[in-house]
N, C-alpha and C positions, 0 to 999 in steps of 0.2 A: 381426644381426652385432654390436651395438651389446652386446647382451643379454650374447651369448657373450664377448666382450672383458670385461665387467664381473665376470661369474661365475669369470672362469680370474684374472681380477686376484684375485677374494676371497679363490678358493681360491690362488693362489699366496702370498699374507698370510699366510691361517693355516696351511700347510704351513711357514715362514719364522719364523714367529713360535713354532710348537711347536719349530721345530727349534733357534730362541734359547733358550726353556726349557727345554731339554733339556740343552743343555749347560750351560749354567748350575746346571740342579741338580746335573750330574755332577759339577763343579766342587767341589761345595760338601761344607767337612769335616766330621766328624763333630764334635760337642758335648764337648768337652774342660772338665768342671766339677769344680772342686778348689776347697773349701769349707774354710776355715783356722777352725776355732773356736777362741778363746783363751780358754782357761779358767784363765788365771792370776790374769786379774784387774787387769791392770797400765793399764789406761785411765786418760786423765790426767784424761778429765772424772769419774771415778767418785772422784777424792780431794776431800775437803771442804774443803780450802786451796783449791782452784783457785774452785769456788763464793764462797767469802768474798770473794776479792782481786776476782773477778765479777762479783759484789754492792757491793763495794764501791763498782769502780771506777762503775759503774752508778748509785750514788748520787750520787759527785763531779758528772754527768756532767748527771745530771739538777738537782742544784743550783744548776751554774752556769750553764744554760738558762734556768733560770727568773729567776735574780740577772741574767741581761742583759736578759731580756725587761723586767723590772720598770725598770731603770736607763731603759731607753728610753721609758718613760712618763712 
């Protein structure tokens, strides 16, 4: 009896569980992909001003890391 109770449990699982995936995938929309390509060019990291000021700051920055470290010795 034991057997048959365990068997109608398993099968009533996966009767339950396909019929959650089921509607789940009916749920699900279709793939809506719209691809913007900008071919004007207008990117702010593509100007060499932005780089320089970049670089710069990046120099300060590492300067005065290293002018503290030093001070502390």
């Amino acid at each position: 009896m034991k057997t048959i109770t365990n068997t109608l449990a398993k099968a009533a699982l996966f009767l339950t569980s396909l019929f959650i995936s089921m509607v789940s995938f009916a749920q699900e929309k279709s793939a809506n992909i719209d691809v913007d390509v900008n071919t004007k060019g207008d990117n702010w990291y593509a100007q060499p001003w932005v780089w320089i000021v970049g670089g710069a700051v990046f120099i300060l920055l590492l300067v005065a890391l290293l002018k503290s470290n030093r001070a502390k010795e």
